[in-house]
C-alpha positions in Angstrom: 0.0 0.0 0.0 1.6 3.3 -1.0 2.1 5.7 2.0 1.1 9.0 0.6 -2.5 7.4 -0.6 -3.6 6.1 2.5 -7.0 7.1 2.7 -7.8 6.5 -0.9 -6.8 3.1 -0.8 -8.2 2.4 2.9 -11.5 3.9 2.0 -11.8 4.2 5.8 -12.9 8.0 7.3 -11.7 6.3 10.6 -7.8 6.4 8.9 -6.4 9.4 10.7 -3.8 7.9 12.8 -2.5 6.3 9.6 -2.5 9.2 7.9 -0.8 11.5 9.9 2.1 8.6 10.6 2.2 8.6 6.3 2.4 12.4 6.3 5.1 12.4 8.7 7.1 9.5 6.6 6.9 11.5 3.7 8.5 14.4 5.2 5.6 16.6 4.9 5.3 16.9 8.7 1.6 16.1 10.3 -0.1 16.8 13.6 -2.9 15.1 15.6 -5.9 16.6 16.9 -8.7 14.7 19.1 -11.5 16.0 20.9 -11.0 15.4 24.6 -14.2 17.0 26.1 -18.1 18.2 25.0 -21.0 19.5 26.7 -24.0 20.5 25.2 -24.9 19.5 21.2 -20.8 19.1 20.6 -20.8 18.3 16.2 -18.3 15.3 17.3 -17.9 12.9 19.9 -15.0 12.7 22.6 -12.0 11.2 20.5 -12.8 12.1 17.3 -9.6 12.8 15.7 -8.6 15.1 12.9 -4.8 15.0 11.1 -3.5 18.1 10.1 -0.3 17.7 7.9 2.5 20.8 7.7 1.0 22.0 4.4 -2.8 22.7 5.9 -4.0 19.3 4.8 -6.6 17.6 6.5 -8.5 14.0 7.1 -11.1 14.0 9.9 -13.1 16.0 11.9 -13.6 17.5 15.4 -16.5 19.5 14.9 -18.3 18.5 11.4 -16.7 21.9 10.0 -17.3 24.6 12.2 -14.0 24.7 13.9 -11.1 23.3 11.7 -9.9 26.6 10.7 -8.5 27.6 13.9 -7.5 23.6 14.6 -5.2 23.8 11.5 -4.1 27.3 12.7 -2.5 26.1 16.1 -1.5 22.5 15.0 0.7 24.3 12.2 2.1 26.6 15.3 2.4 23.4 17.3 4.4 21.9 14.3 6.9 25.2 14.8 7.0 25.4 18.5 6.4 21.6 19.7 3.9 22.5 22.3 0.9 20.6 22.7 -1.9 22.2 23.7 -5.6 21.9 24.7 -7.9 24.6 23.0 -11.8 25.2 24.3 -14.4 26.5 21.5 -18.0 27.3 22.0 -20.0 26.2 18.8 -22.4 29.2 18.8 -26.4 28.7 17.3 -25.5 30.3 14.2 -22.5 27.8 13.7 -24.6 24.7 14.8 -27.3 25.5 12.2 -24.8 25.5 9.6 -23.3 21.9 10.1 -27.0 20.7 10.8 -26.9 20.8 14.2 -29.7 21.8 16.6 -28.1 23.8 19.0 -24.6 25.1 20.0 -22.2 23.3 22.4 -18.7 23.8 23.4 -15.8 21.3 23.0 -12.7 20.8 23.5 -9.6 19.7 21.2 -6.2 18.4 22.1 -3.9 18.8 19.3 -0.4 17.1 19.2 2.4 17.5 16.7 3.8 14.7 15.5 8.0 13.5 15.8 8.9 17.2 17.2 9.0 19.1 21.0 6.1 17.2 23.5 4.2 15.2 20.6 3.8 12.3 19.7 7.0 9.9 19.0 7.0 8.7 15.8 8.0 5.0 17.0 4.7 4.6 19.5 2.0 6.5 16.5 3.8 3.4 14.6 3.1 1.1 17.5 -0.7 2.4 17.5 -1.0 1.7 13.9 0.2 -1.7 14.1 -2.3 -2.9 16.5 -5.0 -1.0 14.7 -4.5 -3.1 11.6 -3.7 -6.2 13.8 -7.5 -5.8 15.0 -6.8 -5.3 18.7 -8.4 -3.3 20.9 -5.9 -0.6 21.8 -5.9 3.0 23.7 -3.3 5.9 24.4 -3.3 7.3 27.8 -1.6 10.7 27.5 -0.6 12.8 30.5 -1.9 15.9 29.8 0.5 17.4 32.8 4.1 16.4 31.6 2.7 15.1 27.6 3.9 12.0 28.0 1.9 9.0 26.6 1.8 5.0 26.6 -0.3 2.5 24.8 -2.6 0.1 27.1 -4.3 -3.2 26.2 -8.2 -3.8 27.0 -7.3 -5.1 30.1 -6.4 -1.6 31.9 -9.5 0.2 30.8 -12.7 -2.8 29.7 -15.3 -0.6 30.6 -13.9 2.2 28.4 -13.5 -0.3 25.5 -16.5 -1.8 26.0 -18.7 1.1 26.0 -16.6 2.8 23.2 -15.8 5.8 25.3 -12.6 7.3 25.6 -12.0 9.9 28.0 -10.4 11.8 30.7 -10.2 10.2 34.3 -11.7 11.5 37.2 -8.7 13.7 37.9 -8.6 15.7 34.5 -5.3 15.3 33.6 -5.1 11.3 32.3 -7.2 11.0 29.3 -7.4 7.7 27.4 -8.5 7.1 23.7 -9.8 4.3 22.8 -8.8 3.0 19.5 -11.4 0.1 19.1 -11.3 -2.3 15.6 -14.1 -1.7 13.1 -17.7 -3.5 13.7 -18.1 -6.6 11.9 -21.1 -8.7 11.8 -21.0 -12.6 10.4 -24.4 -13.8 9.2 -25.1 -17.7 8.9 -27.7 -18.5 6.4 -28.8 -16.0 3.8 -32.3 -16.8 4.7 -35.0 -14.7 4.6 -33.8 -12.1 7.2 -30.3 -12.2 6.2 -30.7 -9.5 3.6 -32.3 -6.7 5.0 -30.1 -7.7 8.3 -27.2 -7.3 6.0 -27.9 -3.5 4.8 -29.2 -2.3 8.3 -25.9 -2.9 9.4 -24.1 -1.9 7.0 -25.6 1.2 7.3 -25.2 1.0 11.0 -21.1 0.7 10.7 -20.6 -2.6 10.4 -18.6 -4.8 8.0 -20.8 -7.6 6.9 -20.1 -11.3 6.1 -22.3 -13.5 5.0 -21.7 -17.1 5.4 -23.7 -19.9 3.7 -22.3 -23.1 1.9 -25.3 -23.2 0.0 -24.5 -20.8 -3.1 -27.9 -20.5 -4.2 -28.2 -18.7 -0.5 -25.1 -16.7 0.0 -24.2 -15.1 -3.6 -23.8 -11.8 -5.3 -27.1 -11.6 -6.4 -28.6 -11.9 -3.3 -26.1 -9.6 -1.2 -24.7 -7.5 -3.7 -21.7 -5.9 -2.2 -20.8 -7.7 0.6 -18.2 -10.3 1.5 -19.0 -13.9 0.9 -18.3 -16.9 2.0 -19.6 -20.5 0.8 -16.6 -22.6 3.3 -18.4 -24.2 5.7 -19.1 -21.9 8.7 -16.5 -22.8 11.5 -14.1 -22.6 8.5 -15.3 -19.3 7.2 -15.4 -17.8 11.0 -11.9 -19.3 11.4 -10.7 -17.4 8.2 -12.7 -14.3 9.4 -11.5 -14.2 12.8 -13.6 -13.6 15.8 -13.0 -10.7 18.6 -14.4 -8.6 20.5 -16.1 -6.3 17.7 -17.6 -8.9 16.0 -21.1 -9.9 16.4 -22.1 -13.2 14.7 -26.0 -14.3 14.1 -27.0 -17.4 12.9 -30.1 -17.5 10.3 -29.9 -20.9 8.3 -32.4 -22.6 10.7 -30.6 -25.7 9.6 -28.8 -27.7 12.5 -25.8 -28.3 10.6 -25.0 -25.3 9.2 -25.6 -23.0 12.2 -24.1 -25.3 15.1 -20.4 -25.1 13.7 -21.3 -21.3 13.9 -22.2 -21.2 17.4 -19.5 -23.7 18.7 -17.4 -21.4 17.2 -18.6 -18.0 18.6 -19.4 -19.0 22.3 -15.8 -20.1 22.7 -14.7 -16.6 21.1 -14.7 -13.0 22.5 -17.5 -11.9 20.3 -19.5 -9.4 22.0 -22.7 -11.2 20.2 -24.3 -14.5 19.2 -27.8 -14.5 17.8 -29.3 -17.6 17.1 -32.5 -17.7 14.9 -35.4 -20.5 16.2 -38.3 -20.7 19.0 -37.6 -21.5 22.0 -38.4 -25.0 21.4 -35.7 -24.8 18.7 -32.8 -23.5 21.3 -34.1 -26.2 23.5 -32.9 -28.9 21.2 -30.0 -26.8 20.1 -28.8 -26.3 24.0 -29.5 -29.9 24.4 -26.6 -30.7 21.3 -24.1 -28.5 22.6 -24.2 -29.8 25.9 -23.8 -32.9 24.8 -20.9 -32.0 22.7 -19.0 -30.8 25.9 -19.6 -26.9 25.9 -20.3 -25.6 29.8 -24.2 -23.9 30.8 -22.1 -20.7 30.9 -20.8 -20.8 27.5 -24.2 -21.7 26.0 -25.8 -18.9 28.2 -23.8 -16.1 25.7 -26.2 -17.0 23.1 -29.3 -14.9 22.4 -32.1 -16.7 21.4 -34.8 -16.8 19.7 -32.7 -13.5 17.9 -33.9 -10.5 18.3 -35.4 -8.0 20.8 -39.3 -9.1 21.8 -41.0 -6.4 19.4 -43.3 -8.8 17.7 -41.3 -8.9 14.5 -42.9 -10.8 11.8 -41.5 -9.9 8.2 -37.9 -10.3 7.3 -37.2 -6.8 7.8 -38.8 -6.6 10.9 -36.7 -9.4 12.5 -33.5 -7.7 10.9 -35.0 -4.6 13.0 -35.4 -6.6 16.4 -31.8 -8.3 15.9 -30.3 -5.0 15.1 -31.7 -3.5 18.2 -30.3 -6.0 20.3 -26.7 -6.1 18.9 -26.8 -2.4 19.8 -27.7 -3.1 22.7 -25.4 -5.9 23.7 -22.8 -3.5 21.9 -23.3 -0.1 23.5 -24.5 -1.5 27.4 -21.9 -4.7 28.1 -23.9 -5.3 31.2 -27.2 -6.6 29.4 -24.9 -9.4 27.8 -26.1 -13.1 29.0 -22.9 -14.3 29.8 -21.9 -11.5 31.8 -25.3 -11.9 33.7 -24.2 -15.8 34.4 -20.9 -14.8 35.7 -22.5 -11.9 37.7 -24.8 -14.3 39.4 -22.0 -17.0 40.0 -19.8 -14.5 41.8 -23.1 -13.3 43.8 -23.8 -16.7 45.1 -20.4 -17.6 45.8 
Protein backbone atom coordinates (compact mmCIF):
# COMPACT_ATOMS: atom_id res chain seq x y z
CA UNK A 1 0.00 0.00 0.00
CA UNK A 2 1.64 3.35 -1.04
CA UNK A 3 2.06 5.73 2.00
CA UNK A 4 1.10 9.01 0.58
CA UNK A 5 -2.51 7.43 -0.60
CA UNK A 6 -3.61 6.05 2.52
CA UNK A 7 -7.01 7.09 2.73
CA UNK A 8 -7.79 6.52 -0.87
CA UNK A 9 -6.81 3.06 -0.75
CA UNK A 10 -8.17 2.40 2.89
CA UNK A 11 -11.48 3.93 1.97
CA UNK A 12 -11.77 4.15 5.76
CA UNK A 13 -12.86 7.97 7.26
CA UNK A 14 -11.73 6.28 10.59
CA UNK A 15 -7.78 6.39 8.92
CA UNK A 16 -6.41 9.40 10.66
CA UNK A 17 -3.76 7.90 12.76
CA UNK A 18 -2.49 6.31 9.58
CA UNK A 19 -2.54 9.25 7.89
CA UNK A 20 -0.75 11.49 9.91
CA UNK A 21 2.12 8.63 10.59
CA UNK A 22 2.16 8.62 6.29
CA UNK A 23 2.45 12.36 6.33
CA UNK A 24 5.12 12.36 8.71
CA UNK A 25 7.08 9.51 6.62
CA UNK A 26 6.86 11.49 3.71
CA UNK A 27 8.52 14.39 5.17
CA UNK A 28 5.56 16.62 4.94
CA UNK A 29 5.29 16.93 8.73
CA UNK A 30 1.60 16.06 10.31
CA UNK A 31 -0.08 16.81 13.62
CA UNK A 32 -2.94 15.11 15.57
CA UNK A 33 -5.95 16.63 16.88
CA UNK A 34 -8.75 14.69 19.05
CA UNK A 35 -11.49 16.03 20.86
CA UNK A 36 -11.01 15.37 24.59
CA UNK A 37 -14.19 17.02 26.06
CA UNK A 38 -18.07 18.16 25.00
CA UNK A 39 -20.97 19.50 26.75
CA UNK A 40 -24.03 20.52 25.16
CA UNK A 41 -24.86 19.54 21.22
CA UNK A 42 -20.81 19.07 20.58
CA UNK A 43 -20.83 18.29 16.19
CA UNK A 44 -18.32 15.25 17.26
CA UNK A 45 -17.91 12.91 19.88
CA UNK A 46 -14.98 12.72 22.60
CA UNK A 47 -12.04 11.21 20.52
CA UNK A 48 -12.82 12.14 17.29
CA UNK A 49 -9.55 12.81 15.71
CA UNK A 50 -8.62 15.10 12.91
CA UNK A 51 -4.79 15.00 11.09
CA UNK A 52 -3.49 18.09 10.13
CA UNK A 53 -0.28 17.66 7.86
CA UNK A 54 2.47 20.78 7.66
CA UNK A 55 0.95 22.03 4.35
CA UNK A 56 -2.80 22.67 5.92
CA UNK A 57 -4.05 19.28 4.84
CA UNK A 58 -6.59 17.56 6.53
CA UNK A 59 -8.46 14.01 7.10
CA UNK A 60 -11.06 14.03 9.94
CA UNK A 61 -13.07 15.96 11.87
CA UNK A 62 -13.60 17.50 15.43
CA UNK A 63 -16.50 19.47 14.92
CA UNK A 64 -18.26 18.51 11.45
CA UNK A 65 -16.69 21.90 10.02
CA UNK A 66 -17.25 24.61 12.16
CA UNK A 67 -14.03 24.68 13.95
CA UNK A 68 -11.12 23.27 11.72
CA UNK A 69 -9.90 26.65 10.66
CA UNK A 70 -8.51 27.58 13.90
CA UNK A 71 -7.54 23.64 14.62
CA UNK A 72 -5.21 23.76 11.51
CA UNK A 73 -4.09 27.28 12.68
CA UNK A 74 -2.55 26.13 16.13
CA UNK A 75 -1.47 22.53 14.95
CA UNK A 76 0.65 24.34 12.16
CA UNK A 77 2.08 26.64 15.34
CA UNK A 78 2.37 23.43 17.35
CA UNK A 79 4.44 21.88 14.28
CA UNK A 80 6.86 25.24 14.83
CA UNK A 81 7.04 25.41 18.53
CA UNK A 82 6.40 21.62 19.65
CA UNK A 83 3.93 22.50 22.29
CA UNK A 84 0.90 20.63 22.68
CA UNK A 85 -1.90 22.23 23.74
CA UNK A 86 -5.62 21.95 24.67
CA UNK A 87 -7.87 24.58 23.02
CA UNK A 88 -11.77 25.23 24.33
CA UNK A 89 -14.39 26.53 21.46
CA UNK A 90 -18.00 27.33 21.96
CA UNK A 91 -19.97 26.22 18.78
CA UNK A 92 -22.36 29.25 18.84
CA UNK A 93 -26.38 28.71 17.27
CA UNK A 94 -25.51 30.30 14.25
CA UNK A 95 -22.55 27.83 13.66
CA UNK A 96 -24.64 24.74 14.83
CA UNK A 97 -27.31 25.52 12.21
CA UNK A 98 -24.76 25.55 9.61
CA UNK A 99 -23.31 21.90 10.09
CA UNK A 100 -26.95 20.68 10.84
CA UNK A 101 -26.87 20.79 14.21
CA UNK A 102 -29.69 21.76 16.62
CA UNK A 103 -28.14 23.80 19.00
CA UNK A 104 -24.58 25.11 20.00
CA UNK A 105 -22.23 23.30 22.45
CA UNK A 106 -18.70 23.82 23.38
CA UNK A 107 -15.75 21.28 22.99
CA UNK A 108 -12.65 20.83 23.52
CA UNK A 109 -9.61 19.72 21.25
CA UNK A 110 -6.21 18.36 22.08
CA UNK A 111 -3.87 18.80 19.28
CA UNK A 112 -0.43 17.08 19.16
CA UNK A 113 2.39 17.47 16.75
CA UNK A 114 3.83 14.67 15.47
CA UNK A 115 8.04 13.53 15.76
CA UNK A 116 8.90 17.23 17.20
CA UNK A 117 9.03 19.11 20.99
CA UNK A 118 6.14 17.21 23.53
CA UNK A 119 4.19 15.24 20.58
CA UNK A 120 3.85 12.27 19.69
CA UNK A 121 7.00 9.95 18.98
CA UNK A 122 7.02 8.66 15.80
CA UNK A 123 8.01 5.04 16.97
CA UNK A 124 4.70 4.59 19.54
CA UNK A 125 2.03 6.48 16.45
CA UNK A 126 3.77 3.43 14.58
CA UNK A 127 3.07 1.10 17.53
CA UNK A 128 -0.72 2.44 17.53
CA UNK A 129 -0.95 1.71 13.87
CA UNK A 130 0.24 -1.67 14.06
CA UNK A 131 -2.32 -2.94 16.50
CA UNK A 132 -4.95 -0.99 14.69
CA UNK A 133 -4.48 -3.10 11.61
CA UNK A 134 -3.71 -6.17 13.83
CA UNK A 135 -7.46 -5.77 14.99
CA UNK A 136 -6.82 -5.30 18.71
CA UNK A 137 -8.40 -3.32 20.87
CA UNK A 138 -5.89 -0.56 21.75
CA UNK A 139 -5.93 3.03 23.70
CA UNK A 140 -3.32 5.90 24.36
CA UNK A 141 -3.28 7.30 27.77
CA UNK A 142 -1.60 10.72 27.50
CA UNK A 143 -0.63 12.82 30.51
CA UNK A 144 -1.89 15.94 29.82
CA UNK A 145 0.50 17.43 32.77
CA UNK A 146 4.07 16.36 31.58
CA UNK A 147 2.74 15.11 27.62
CA UNK A 148 3.93 12.00 28.02
CA UNK A 149 1.90 9.01 26.65
CA UNK A 150 1.85 4.99 26.60
CA UNK A 151 -0.30 2.47 24.76
CA UNK A 152 -2.56 0.06 27.12
CA UNK A 153 -4.32 -3.15 26.15
CA UNK A 154 -8.15 -3.81 26.98
CA UNK A 155 -7.28 -5.11 30.12
CA UNK A 156 -6.42 -1.65 31.89
CA UNK A 157 -9.54 0.20 30.77
CA UNK A 158 -12.70 -2.82 29.74
CA UNK A 159 -15.30 -0.63 30.56
CA UNK A 160 -13.94 2.18 28.39
CA UNK A 161 -13.45 -0.25 25.52
CA UNK A 162 -16.53 -1.75 26.03
CA UNK A 163 -18.68 1.12 26.00
CA UNK A 164 -16.61 2.84 23.22
CA UNK A 165 -15.83 5.76 25.29
CA UNK A 166 -12.65 7.30 25.58
CA UNK A 167 -12.02 9.95 28.03
CA UNK A 168 -10.39 11.83 30.75
CA UNK A 169 -10.20 10.18 34.31
CA UNK A 170 -11.66 11.50 37.20
CA UNK A 171 -8.68 13.72 37.87
CA UNK A 172 -8.60 15.69 34.52
CA UNK A 173 -5.29 15.33 33.58
CA UNK A 174 -5.09 11.35 32.26
CA UNK A 175 -7.25 11.02 29.27
CA UNK A 176 -7.39 7.74 27.42
CA UNK A 177 -8.53 7.15 23.74
CA UNK A 178 -9.79 4.25 22.82
CA UNK A 179 -8.76 2.97 19.48
CA UNK A 180 -11.38 0.11 19.07
CA UNK A 181 -11.31 -2.31 15.59
CA UNK A 182 -14.06 -1.70 13.15
CA UNK A 183 -17.75 -3.54 13.74
CA UNK A 184 -18.10 -6.65 11.93
CA UNK A 185 -21.08 -8.69 11.75
CA UNK A 186 -20.99 -12.56 10.41
CA UNK A 187 -24.45 -13.82 9.22
CA UNK A 188 -25.05 -17.65 8.88
CA UNK A 189 -27.69 -18.46 6.40
CA UNK A 190 -28.75 -15.97 3.80
CA UNK A 191 -32.26 -16.82 4.68
CA UNK A 192 -34.98 -14.72 4.62
CA UNK A 193 -33.77 -12.14 7.24
CA UNK A 194 -30.31 -12.23 6.21
CA UNK A 195 -30.74 -9.50 3.56
CA UNK A 196 -32.32 -6.68 4.97
CA UNK A 197 -30.12 -7.72 8.30
CA UNK A 198 -27.17 -7.32 6.01
CA UNK A 199 -27.90 -3.55 4.76
CA UNK A 200 -29.24 -2.34 8.34
CA UNK A 201 -25.91 -2.88 9.36
CA UNK A 202 -24.12 -1.86 6.95
CA UNK A 203 -25.56 1.16 7.33
CA UNK A 204 -25.19 0.97 11.01
CA UNK A 205 -21.15 0.66 10.71
CA UNK A 206 -20.62 -2.60 10.45
CA UNK A 207 -18.57 -4.83 7.99
CA UNK A 208 -20.79 -7.57 6.90
CA UNK A 209 -20.13 -11.27 6.13
CA UNK A 210 -22.28 -13.50 5.00
CA UNK A 211 -21.66 -17.07 5.36
CA UNK A 212 -23.66 -19.91 3.71
CA UNK A 213 -22.25 -23.13 1.94
CA UNK A 214 -25.29 -23.20 -0.03
CA UNK A 215 -24.46 -20.79 -3.06
CA UNK A 216 -27.89 -20.46 -4.22
CA UNK A 217 -28.19 -18.65 -0.45
CA UNK A 218 -25.06 -16.73 0.03
CA UNK A 219 -24.22 -15.06 -3.61
CA UNK A 220 -23.75 -11.76 -5.35
CA UNK A 221 -27.10 -11.63 -6.41
CA UNK A 222 -28.61 -11.91 -3.31
CA UNK A 223 -26.09 -9.64 -1.22
CA UNK A 224 -24.68 -7.50 -3.71
CA UNK A 225 -21.73 -5.90 -2.19
CA UNK A 226 -20.84 -7.68 0.63
CA UNK A 227 -18.16 -10.31 1.45
CA UNK A 228 -19.05 -13.87 0.95
CA UNK A 229 -18.27 -16.87 1.96
CA UNK A 230 -19.58 -20.53 0.75
CA UNK A 231 -16.63 -22.62 3.30
CA UNK A 232 -18.42 -24.16 5.72
CA UNK A 233 -19.07 -21.86 8.74
CA UNK A 234 -16.46 -22.79 11.51
CA UNK A 235 -14.06 -22.59 8.46
CA UNK A 236 -15.34 -19.32 7.19
CA UNK A 237 -15.40 -17.84 11.04
CA UNK A 238 -11.86 -19.27 11.44
CA UNK A 239 -10.68 -17.42 8.20
CA UNK A 240 -12.66 -14.32 9.40
CA UNK A 241 -11.48 -14.19 12.83
CA UNK A 242 -13.63 -13.56 15.83
CA UNK A 243 -12.98 -10.75 18.63
CA UNK A 244 -14.40 -8.60 20.48
CA UNK A 245 -16.09 -6.31 17.68
CA UNK A 246 -17.58 -8.93 16.00
CA UNK A 247 -21.08 -9.89 16.39
CA UNK A 248 -22.10 -13.24 14.70
CA UNK A 249 -25.96 -14.30 14.08
CA UNK A 250 -27.04 -17.38 12.89
CA UNK A 251 -30.12 -17.51 10.33
CA UNK A 252 -29.87 -20.89 8.31
CA UNK A 253 -32.36 -22.65 10.70
CA UNK A 254 -30.57 -25.65 9.60
CA UNK A 255 -28.76 -27.70 12.54
CA UNK A 256 -25.79 -28.30 10.62
CA UNK A 257 -25.05 -25.30 9.25
CA UNK A 258 -25.63 -22.98 12.16
CA UNK A 259 -24.05 -25.33 15.08
CA UNK A 260 -20.41 -25.08 13.71
CA UNK A 261 -21.29 -21.33 13.85
CA UNK A 262 -22.22 -21.19 17.39
CA UNK A 263 -19.49 -23.75 18.65
CA UNK A 264 -17.43 -21.43 17.16
CA UNK A 265 -18.60 -18.05 18.60
CA UNK A 266 -19.36 -18.98 22.31
CA UNK A 267 -15.83 -20.14 22.73
CA UNK A 268 -14.68 -16.57 21.08
CA UNK A 269 -14.66 -12.96 22.51
CA UNK A 270 -17.53 -11.92 20.28
CA UNK A 271 -19.45 -9.40 22.01
CA UNK A 272 -22.70 -11.19 20.25
CA UNK A 273 -24.26 -14.53 19.24
CA UNK A 274 -27.77 -14.49 17.78
CA UNK A 275 -29.33 -17.61 17.06
CA UNK A 276 -32.49 -17.75 14.91
CA UNK A 277 -35.44 -20.46 16.22
CA UNK A 278 -38.30 -20.75 18.98
CA UNK A 279 -37.64 -21.55 22.00
CA UNK A 280 -38.37 -24.99 21.45
CA UNK A 281 -35.71 -24.79 18.65
CA UNK A 282 -32.84 -23.47 21.31
CA UNK A 283 -34.15 -26.24 23.53
CA UNK A 284 -32.86 -28.86 21.16
CA UNK A 285 -30.00 -26.83 20.11
CA UNK A 286 -28.77 -26.25 24.04
CA UNK A 287 -29.52 -29.86 24.39
CA UNK A 288 -26.60 -30.71 21.30
CA UNK A 289 -24.13 -28.45 22.55
CA UNK A 290 -24.21 -29.77 25.88
CA UNK A 291 -23.76 -32.94 24.83
CA UNK A 292 -20.92 -31.95 22.67
CA UNK A 293 -19.02 -30.75 25.93
CA UNK A 294 -19.64 -26.91 25.88
CA UNK A 295 -20.35 -25.59 29.77
CA UNK A 296 -24.23 -23.93 30.81
CA UNK A 297 -22.14 -20.70 30.89
CA UNK A 298 -20.77 -20.80 27.46
CA UNK A 299 -24.21 -21.73 25.99
CA UNK A 300 -25.81 -18.94 28.19
CA UNK A 301 -23.79 -16.10 25.66
CA UNK A 302 -26.23 -17.02 23.11
CA UNK A 303 -29.26 -14.87 22.42
CA UNK A 304 -32.12 -16.69 21.40
CA UNK A 305 -34.83 -16.78 19.75
CA UNK A 306 -32.69 -13.53 17.94
CA UNK A 307 -33.90 -10.45 18.31
CA UNK A 308 -35.44 -8.01 20.82
CA UNK A 309 -39.27 -9.07 21.84
CA UNK A 310 -41.03 -6.40 19.36
CA UNK A 311 -43.33 -8.83 17.73
CA UNK A 312 -41.30 -8.86 14.48
CA UNK A 313 -42.93 -10.84 11.76
CA UNK A 314 -41.48 -9.87 8.17
CA UNK A 315 -37.89 -10.33 7.30
CA UNK A 316 -37.24 -6.85 7.76
CA UNK A 317 -38.82 -6.60 10.93
CA UNK A 318 -36.65 -9.45 12.48
CA UNK A 319 -33.46 -7.70 10.92
CA UNK A 320 -34.99 -4.61 13.01
CA UNK A 321 -35.44 -6.64 16.37
CA UNK A 322 -31.76 -8.27 15.89
CA UNK A 323 -30.31 -4.99 15.08
CA UNK A 324 -31.71 -3.50 18.21
CA UNK A 325 -30.28 -5.99 20.26
CA UNK A 326 -26.75 -6.09 18.89
CA UNK A 327 -26.75 -2.37 19.84
CA UNK A 328 -27.65 -3.06 22.70
CA UNK A 329 -25.43 -5.94 23.68
CA UNK A 330 -22.78 -3.48 21.94
CA UNK A 331 -23.34 -0.10 23.54
CA UNK A 332 -24.55 -1.49 27.44
CA UNK A 333 -21.88 -4.70 28.06
CA UNK A 334 -23.92 -5.29 31.19
CA UNK A 335 -27.16 -6.59 29.44
CA UNK A 336 -24.92 -9.42 27.80
CA UNK A 337 -26.11 -13.15 29.00
CA UNK A 338 -22.92 -14.31 29.79
CA UNK A 339 -21.88 -11.51 31.79
CA UNK A 340 -25.26 -11.88 33.70
CA UNK A 341 -24.21 -15.76 34.38
CA UNK A 342 -20.92 -14.76 35.66
CA UNK A 343 -22.47 -11.92 37.75
CA UNK A 344 -24.77 -14.25 39.41
CA UNK A 345 -21.99 -16.98 40.04
CA UNK A 346 -19.76 -14.53 41.84
CA UNK A 347 -23.07 -13.35 43.84
CA UNK A 348 -23.77 -16.75 45.06
CA UNK A 349 -20.36 -17.56 45.75
Amino acid sequence: MAENNVTDTLLNHDAIPEQALAWHREGRRAALASVVETWGSAPRPVGAMLAISGEGEIAGSVSGGCVEGAVVVEALDALEDGRCRVLEFGVSMEEAFAVGLACGGTIRVMVEPVGTGAGWDPALLEALVAERAARRAVGVRTDTGDWSRRLIGYEEAAERFDADRSGFDEDGVLFTAVHNPPLRLAIVGGAHAAQPLALMARASGYDVTVIDPREAFASATRFPGEQISNEWPDEALAAHGLDLRTAVVTLSHDPKIDDPAIMAAIRSPAFYIGALGSTRTHARRVERLAAAGFADAEVARIDAPVGADIGARTPAEIAVSVMAEMTERLRRPATRPGRQVSRAAETAA
